[in-house]
N, C-alpha and C positions, 0 to 999 in steps of 0.2 A: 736319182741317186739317193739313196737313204740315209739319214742323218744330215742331209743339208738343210736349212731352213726357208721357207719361203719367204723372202723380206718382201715382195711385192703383195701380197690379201695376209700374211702374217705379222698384227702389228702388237705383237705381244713376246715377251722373250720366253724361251723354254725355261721350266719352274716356276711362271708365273700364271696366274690364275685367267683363264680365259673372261672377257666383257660378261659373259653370260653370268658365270661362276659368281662375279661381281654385287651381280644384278636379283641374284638368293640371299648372298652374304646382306646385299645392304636392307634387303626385306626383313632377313635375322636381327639386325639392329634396330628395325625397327620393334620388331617383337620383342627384344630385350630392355629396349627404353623406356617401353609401355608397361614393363610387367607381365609378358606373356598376354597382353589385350590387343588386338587391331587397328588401330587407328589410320582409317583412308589417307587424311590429309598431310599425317605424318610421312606414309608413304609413298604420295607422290613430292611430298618436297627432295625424298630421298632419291629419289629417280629421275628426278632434272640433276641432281647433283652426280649422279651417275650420269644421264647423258651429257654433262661439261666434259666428262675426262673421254668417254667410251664412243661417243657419236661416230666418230671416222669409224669405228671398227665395227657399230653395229647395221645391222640390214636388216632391223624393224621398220618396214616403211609403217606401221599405225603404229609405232610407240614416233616416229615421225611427227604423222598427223598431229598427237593427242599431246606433246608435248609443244611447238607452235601453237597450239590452239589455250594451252595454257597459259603461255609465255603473253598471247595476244591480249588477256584476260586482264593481265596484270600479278600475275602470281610472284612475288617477289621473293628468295631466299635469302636470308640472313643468317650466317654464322655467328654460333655465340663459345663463349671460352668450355671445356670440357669437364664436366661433370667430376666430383672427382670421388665418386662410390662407383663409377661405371668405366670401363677403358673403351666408351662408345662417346660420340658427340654428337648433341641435341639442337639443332638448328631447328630457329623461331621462322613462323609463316605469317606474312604478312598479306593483308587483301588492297589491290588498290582499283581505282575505276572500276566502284560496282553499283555506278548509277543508273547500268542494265538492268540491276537483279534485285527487287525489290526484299527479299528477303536477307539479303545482303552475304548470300552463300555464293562459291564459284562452281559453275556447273562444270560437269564433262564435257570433252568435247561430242560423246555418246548420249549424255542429257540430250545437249542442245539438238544431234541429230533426231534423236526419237521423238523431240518435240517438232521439228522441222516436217518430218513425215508424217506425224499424226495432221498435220495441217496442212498436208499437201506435198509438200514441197520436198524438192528431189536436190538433194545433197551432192552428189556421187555421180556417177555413170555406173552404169549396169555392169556387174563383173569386177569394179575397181574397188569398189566397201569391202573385199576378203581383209579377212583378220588373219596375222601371221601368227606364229607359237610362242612371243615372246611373252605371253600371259602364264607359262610352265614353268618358268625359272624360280619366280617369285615362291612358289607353290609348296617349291624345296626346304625356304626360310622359314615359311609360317606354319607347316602341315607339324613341328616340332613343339606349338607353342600349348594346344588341348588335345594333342595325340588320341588321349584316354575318352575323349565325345567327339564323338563321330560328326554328332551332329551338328557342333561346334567346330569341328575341322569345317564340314561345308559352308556351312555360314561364311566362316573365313574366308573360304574360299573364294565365294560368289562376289566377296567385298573389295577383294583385291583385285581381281578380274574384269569386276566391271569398271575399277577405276582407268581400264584403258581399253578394256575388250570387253562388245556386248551382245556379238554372235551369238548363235546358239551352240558353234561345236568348241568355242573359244570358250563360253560356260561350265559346259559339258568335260571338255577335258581337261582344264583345270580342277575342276571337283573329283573328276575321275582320280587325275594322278596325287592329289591331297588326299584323298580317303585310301589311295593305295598306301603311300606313304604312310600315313599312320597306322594300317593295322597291319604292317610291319614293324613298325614300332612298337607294338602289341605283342609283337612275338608272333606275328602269321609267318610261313614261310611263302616258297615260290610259287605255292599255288593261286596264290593272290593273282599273280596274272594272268593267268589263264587264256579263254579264247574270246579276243573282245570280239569276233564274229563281224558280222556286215553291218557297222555302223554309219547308219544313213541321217544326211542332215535335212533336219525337217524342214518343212518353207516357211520363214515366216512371214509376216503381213506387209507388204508393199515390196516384196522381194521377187523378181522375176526368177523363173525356172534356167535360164542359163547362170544366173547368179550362183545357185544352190550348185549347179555340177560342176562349177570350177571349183567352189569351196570345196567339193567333195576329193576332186582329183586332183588337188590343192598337194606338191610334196611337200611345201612349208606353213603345214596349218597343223592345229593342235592334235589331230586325230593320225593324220602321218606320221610325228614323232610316236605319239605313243604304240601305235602302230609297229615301227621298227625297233622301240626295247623290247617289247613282248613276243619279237619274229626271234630276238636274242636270246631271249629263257635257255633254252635248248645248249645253245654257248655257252652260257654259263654253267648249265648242268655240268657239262664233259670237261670246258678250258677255265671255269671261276670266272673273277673279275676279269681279269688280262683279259681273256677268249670274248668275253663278253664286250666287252669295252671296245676290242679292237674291228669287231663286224658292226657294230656301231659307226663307229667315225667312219669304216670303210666306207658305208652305205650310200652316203652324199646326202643330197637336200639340205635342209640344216643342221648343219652335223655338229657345231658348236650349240646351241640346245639339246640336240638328241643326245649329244655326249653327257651332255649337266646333268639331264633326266635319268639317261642309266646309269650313270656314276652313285646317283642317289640309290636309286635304287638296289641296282646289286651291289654297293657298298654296305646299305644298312642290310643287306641279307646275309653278305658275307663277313663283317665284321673288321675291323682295321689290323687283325692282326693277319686276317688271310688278304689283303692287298699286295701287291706287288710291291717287293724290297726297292729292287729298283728305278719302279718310277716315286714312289714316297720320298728317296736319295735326292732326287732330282726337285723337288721342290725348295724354294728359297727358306732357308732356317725363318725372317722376317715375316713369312705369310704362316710357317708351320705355327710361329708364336701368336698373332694376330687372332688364329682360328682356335687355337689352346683356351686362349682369354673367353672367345666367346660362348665354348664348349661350358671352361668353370661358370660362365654367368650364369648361362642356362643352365646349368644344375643348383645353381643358387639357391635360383627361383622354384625349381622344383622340390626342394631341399632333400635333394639327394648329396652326403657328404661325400 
């Protein structure tokens, strides 16, 4: 029946922002705390503070992993009182028990695996190290912050990414959907997306060949979301955002990412005044203000008045 809501897998109320949706925003803060700079460690503190509220609802099993494995490290978060040039909050990172790690830095939990393999040893089970797409969300927050270099969105890219994904289509399509995002922010239009054709994932070293074709036939890996906004183009040509939007979420697989990722995208194509009246209605006046604030910072910064 349509317009009922699922209270058992929906644990979020209608007008509210989806885990995912979350999971950009608090990337954007971290880009705006920084000054438009990157800073890893900023945001993974920001990301455990996302997984306290989001956990039940997300189905990241490696944002799983890599969060545990931080936690086990001793990664400590402290909240401190709010800035008051900024309507964001800046929580202190503390290090504890790092009489592992001589240089006195916290490793990944992607470090420690790469190191683990270079010396042999077998982390995993074969087929079970797939990376999901929760490396694309982020992608959305930081692709805003050097739009205008390219080559500085990638960079970005790769930093955010490997701070919990270190695959190679996990790399890959995070930089892909970062460089898309920006050179629409450029002012490219739809033909940005184009045909991303047979993209095959490479093997890498200590990786068995059954490994590489689950990845590849993977619905919830990065190269399948992207995959299903760009089968969307076409949508959007004929029905706009709505059209597009809605053969998205139809699609399945991860459809709370897939949806974030073409929200972004055929948003910044089509512009906020061509969205739909009435799902914009439907969002919380509370969340429309929260995202206003962070719109003027980032223009702040940009100095654009």
């Amino acid at each position: 029946m349509r317009g009922v809501p699922d209270e058992k897998r929906v644990l979020w109320d209608a007008g509210q922002p989806s885990p995912v949706t979350h999971l950009a925003l608090a990337t954007l803060d971290s880009v705006l705390t920084w000054g438009g700079v990157i800073d890893e460690l900023d945001y993974m503190k920001r990301l455990h503070q996302w997984w306290e509220v989001w956990e039940e609802a997300s189905m990241s099993q490696t944002l799983v992993h890599v969060l545990k494995e931080y936690s086990s490290a001793g990664l400590r978060l402290v909240e401190v009182e709010q800035q008051a040039t900024t309507v964001l909050k800046v929580e202190d990172c503390q290090e504890q028990n790092n009489s592992g790690n001589s240089s006195g830095n916290i490793e990944s939990p992607s470090d420690q695996k790469n190191e683990q393999q270079a010396q042999g040893q077998t982390t995993e089970k074969d087929g079970e190290d797939r990376e999901d797409c929760y490396c694309l969300p982020p992608m959305v927050g930081l692709a805003v912050a050097q739009f205008h270099d390219l080559d500085e969105v990638r960079s970005n890219a790769l930093r955010i990414c490997e701070a919990t994904h270190k695959s190679l289509e996990a790399r890959e399509g995070a930089t892909e959907l970062a460089i898309l995002l920006a050179r629409i922010l450029q002012g490219k239009g739809l033909e940005q997306l184009g045909d991303r054709g047979n993209h095959p994932v490479k093997r890498e070293p200590g990786c068995k060949e059954d490994a590489v074709k689950n990845a590849t036939n993977s619905s919830f890996g990065s190269f399948a979301v992207l995959d299903t906004v760009v089968a969307a183009a076409q949508n959007f040509k004929e029905a706009g955002f709505k059209g597009a939007l809605t053969k998205v979420a139809m699609e399945g697989g991860s459809a709370t990412v897939s949806g974030a990722v073409a929200g972004a995208v055929f948003g910044a194509l089509a512009g906020y005044s061509n969205l739909p009246a009435s799902w914009l209605g439907q969002v919380e006046a509370s969340i429309k203000e929260a995202v206003d604030k962070r719109i003027n910072h980032l223009l702040d910064l940009m100095g654009i008045p």
